[in-house]
N, C-alpha and C positions, 0 to 999 in steps of 0.2 A: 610686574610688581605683585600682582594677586599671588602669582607662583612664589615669587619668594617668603611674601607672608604667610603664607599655608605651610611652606613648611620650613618656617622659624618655632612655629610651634612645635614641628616634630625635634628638632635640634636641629646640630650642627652638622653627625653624622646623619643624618639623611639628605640634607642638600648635599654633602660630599659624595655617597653615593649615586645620587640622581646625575653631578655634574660629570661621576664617573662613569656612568653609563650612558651618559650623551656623547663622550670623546669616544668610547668605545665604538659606540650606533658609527658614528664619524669616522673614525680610521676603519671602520668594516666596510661603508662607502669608499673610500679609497682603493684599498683592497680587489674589491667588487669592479670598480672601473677599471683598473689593471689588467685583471685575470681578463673583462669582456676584450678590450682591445686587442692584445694577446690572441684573444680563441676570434679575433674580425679576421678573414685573410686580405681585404683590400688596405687594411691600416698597415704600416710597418711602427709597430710598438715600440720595437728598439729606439727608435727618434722620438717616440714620446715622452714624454715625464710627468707626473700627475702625482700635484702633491693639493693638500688639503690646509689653506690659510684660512682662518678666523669665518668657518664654515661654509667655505666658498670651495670647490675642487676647480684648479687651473691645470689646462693642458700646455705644454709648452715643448717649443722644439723645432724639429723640421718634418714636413711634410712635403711629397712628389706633386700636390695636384689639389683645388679647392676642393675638387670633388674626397679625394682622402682628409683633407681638415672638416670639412662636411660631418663625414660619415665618424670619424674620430669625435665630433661633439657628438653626434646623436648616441653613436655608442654609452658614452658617457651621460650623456642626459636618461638614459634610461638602466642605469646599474647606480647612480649617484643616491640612492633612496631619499631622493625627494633635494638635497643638498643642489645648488645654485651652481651652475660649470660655467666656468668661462674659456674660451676659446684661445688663446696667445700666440698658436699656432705660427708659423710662418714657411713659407712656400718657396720651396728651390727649384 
């Protein structure tokens, strides 16, 4: 709430901007998780999907082995800039 008030003062385009640059920050974490999985060779990316809800990044898909949904969060837990992964995974 402080954030919002601080900048009601600035108007209306600066919180637009700022909320624009948070979605931006946010789809470049997506982005970012993509590309790492992709450059893993234990993951197969192709069965991944990694989209970004309500600033949560969820993996979803099929995976060969806990050990590849494992290493598929961790990938992502560390390219997500900071943003919350969850796992959805599922194992054939």
């Amino acid at each position: 709430m402080l954030f919002l008030a601080a900048m009601a003062g600035q108007g209306c385009g600066a919180l637009t901007r700022e909320l624009e640059q948070v979605d931006t920050q946010h789809a470049l974490s997506e982005i970012n998780v993509k590309a790492a999985l992709i450059d893993e060779p234990s993951v197969d990316a192709a069965s991944v999907q990694v989209s970004l809800k309500d600033d949560v990044i969820e993996l979803t898909g099929f995976v060969g082995s806990q050990a590849e949904s494992d290493t598929a969060k961790q990938v992502a837990q560390e390219n997500s800039g900071g943003l919350t992964v969850v796992n959805l995974l599922e194992i054939r």
